[in-house]
Each structure stands twice: as structure tokens, then as C-alpha cells.
DRENDO-1510 file (C-alpha; in Angstrom, 1 decimal, always signed):
<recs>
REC; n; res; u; v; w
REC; 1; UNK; +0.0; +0.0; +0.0 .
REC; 2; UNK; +1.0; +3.6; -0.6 .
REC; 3; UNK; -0.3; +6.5; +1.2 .
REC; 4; UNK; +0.3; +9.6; -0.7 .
REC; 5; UNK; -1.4; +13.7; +0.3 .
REC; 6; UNK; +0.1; +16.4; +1.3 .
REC; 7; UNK; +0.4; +15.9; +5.2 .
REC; 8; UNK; +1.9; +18.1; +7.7 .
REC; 9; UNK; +3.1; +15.3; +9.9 .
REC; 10; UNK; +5.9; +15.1; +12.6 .
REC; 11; UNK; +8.6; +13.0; +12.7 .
REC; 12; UNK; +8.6; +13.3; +8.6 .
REC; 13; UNK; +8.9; +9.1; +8.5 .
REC; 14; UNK; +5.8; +8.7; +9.7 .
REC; 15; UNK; +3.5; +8.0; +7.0 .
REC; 16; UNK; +6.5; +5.7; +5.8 .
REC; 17; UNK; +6.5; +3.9; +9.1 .
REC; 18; UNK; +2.5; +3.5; +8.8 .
REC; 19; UNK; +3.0; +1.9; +5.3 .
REC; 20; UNK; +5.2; -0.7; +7.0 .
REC; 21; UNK; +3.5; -1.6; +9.6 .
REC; 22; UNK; +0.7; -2.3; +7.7 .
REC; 23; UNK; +2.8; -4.3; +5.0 .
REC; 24; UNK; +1.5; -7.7; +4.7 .
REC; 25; UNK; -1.3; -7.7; +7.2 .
REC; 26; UNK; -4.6; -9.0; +6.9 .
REC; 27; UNK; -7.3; -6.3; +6.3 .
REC; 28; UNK; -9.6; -7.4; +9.1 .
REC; 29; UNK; -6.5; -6.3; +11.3 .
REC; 30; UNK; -5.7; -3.2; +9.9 .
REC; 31; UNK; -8.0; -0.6; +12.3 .
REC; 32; UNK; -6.5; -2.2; +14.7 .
REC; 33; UNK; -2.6; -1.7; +13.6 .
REC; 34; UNK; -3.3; +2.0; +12.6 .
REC; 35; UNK; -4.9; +2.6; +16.3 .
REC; 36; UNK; -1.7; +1.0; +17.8 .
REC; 37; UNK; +0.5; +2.9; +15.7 .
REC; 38; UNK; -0.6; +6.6; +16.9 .
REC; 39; UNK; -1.3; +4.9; +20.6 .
REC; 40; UNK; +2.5; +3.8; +20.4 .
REC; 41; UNK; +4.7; +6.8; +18.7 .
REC; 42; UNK; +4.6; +10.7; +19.5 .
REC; 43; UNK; +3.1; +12.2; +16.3 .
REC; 44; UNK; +2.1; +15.7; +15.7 .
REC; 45; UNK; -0.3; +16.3; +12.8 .
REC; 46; UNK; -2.1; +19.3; +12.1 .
REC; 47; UNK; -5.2; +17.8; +10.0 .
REC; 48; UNK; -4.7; +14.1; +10.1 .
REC; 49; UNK; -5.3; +11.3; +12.8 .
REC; 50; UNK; -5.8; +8.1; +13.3 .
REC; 51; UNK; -9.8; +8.1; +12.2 .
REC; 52; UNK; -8.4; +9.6; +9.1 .
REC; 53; UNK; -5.9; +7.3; +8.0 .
REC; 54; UNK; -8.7; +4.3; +8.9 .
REC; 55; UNK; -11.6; +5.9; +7.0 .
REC; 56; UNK; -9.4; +6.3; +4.2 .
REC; 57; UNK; -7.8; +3.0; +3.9 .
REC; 58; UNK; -11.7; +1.6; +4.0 .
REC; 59; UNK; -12.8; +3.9; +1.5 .
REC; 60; UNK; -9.6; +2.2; -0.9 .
REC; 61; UNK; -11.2; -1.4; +0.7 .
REC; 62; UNK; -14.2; -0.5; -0.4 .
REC; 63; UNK; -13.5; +1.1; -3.9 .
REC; 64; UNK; -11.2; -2.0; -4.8 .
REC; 65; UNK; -13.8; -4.7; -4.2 .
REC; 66; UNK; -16.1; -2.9; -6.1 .
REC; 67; UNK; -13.7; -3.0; -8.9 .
REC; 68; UNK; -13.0; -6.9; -8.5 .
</recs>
């Protein structure tokens, strides 16, 4: 997966860091690893959160499986 905007997001690696952690895991776990991620690091984000990153990685779910 590749998450691409224009964020305004401290430490700079961490939409990167995101990306990995959620390398390879099953989507059913994926809320789950995006919640852990903010829970676990020091991030400051003026516009984006954890909700965000979620809603939009189930709106690409979603948009995908209608294509399939």
C-alpha cells in the first residue's frame, strides 16, 4: 500500500512507518494496527489522525472490491 497527500506530519517518517506496519497484514487487522501505531509513537499532525488514516484505507477497501 502507498499512502500519498500532502500531510503536515511530525517525525517526517511517519506516513513511511505507517505503510510498513501495515505491510502484509490481513485487512480485518488493519484498524487495529493503525490505532496501535498513533497509541504507540509521539506524532504531531495538524489535520490528520488516526480516524483519518482508517476511513481512508476503507474507502480504498471498499473502492477496490467494487472493482473486483
Amino acid at each position: 500500500m502507498l499512502i500519498t497527500g500532502d500531510f503536515f506530519i511530525a517525525p517526517p517518517r511517519t506516513v513511511l512507518d505507517l505503510e510498513a506496519a501495515l505491510r502484509g497484514a490481513y485487512v480485518s487487522d488493519a484498524a487495529g494496527i493503525i490505532e496501535r501505531f498513533f497509541d504507540e509513537r509521539t506524532i504531531a499532525a495538524l489535520s490528520v489522525g488516526p480516524a483519518d488514516f482508517r476511513a481512508a484505507l476503507e474507502l480504498a477497501i471498499a473502492a477496490a472490491g467494487a472493482r473486483a
